[in-house]
C-alpha positions as a printed NumPy array, in Angstrom:
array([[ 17.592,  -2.211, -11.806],
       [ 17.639,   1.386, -13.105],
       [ 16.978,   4.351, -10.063],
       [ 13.782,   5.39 , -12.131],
       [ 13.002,   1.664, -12.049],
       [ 13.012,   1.965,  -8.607],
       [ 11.294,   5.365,  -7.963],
       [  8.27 ,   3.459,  -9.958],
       [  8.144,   0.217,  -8.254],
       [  7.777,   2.009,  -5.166],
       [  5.667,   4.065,  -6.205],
       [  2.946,   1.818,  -7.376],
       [  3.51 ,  -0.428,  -4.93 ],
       [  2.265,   2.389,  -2.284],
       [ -0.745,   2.851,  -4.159],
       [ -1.36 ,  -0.693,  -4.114],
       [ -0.791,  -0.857,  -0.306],
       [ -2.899,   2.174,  -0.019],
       [ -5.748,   0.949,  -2.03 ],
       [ -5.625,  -2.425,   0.028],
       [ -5.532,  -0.12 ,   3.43 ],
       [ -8.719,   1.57 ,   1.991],
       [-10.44 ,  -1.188,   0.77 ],
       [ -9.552,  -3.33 ,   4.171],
       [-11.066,  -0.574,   6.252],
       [-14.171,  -0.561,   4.139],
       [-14.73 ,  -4.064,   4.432],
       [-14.724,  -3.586,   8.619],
       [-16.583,  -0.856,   8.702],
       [-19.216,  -1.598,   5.706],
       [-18.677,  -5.399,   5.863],
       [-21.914,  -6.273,   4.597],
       [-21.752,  -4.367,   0.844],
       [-18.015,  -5.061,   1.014],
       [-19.23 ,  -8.623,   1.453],
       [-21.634,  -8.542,  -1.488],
       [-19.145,  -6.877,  -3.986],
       [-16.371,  -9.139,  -3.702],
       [-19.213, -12.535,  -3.583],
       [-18.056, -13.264,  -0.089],
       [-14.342, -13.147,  -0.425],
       [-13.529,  -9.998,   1.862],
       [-15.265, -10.665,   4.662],
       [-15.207,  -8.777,   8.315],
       [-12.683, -11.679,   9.521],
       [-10.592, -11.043,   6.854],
       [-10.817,  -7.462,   6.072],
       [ -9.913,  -6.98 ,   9.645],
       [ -6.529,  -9.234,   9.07 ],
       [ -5.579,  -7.721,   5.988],
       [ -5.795,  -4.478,   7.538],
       [ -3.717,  -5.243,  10.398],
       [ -1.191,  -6.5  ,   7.907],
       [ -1.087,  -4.265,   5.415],
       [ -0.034,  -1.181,   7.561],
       [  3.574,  -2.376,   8.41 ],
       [  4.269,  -2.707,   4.012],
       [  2.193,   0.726,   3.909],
       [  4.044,   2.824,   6.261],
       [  7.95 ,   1.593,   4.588],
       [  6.821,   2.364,   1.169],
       [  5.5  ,   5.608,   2.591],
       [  8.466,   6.297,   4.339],
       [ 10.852,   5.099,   1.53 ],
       [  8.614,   7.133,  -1.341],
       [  9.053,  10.565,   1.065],
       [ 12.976,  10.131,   0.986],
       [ 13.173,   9.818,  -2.401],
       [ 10.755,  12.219,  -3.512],
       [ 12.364,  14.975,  -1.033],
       [ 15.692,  14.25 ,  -1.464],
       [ 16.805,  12.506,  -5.211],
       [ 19.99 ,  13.717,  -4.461],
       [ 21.15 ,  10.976,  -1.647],
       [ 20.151,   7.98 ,  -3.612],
       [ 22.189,   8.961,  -7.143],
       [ 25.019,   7.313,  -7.892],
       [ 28.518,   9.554,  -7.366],
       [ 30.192,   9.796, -10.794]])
């Protein structure tokens, strides 16, 4: 895998995590539209797992995407 392969999958990947953060808190604190928009998939049980779950994923991508986003220099390779 290329570095700007990388920098994307990481990327995206946050957003995804962030998205499911988002949408996980939603479906605890609004469980009952939540509940109706996904047809009973998300519901309070499970919004409330997936957002205990999906934190640990969202705060490594977040740290990894700050390190190489502040400092591209420590993660090229020495020529």
């Amino acid at each position: 895998m290329t570095e700007q392969t990388i920098k994307r999958l990481i990327h995206w990947s946050l957003l995804l995590a962030a998205v499911l953060t988002l949408v996980s808190g939603l479906g605890i604190t609004e469980f009952r539209t939540v509940d109706a928009l996904t047809f009973g998939l998300l519901n309070k049980a499970v919004a409330f797992r997936l957002h205990l779950w999906v934190w640990i994923p969202f705060l490594v991508l977040l740290i990894a995407h700050v390190l190489i986003t502040a400092h591209p220099r420590w993660f090229r390779r020495r020529r």
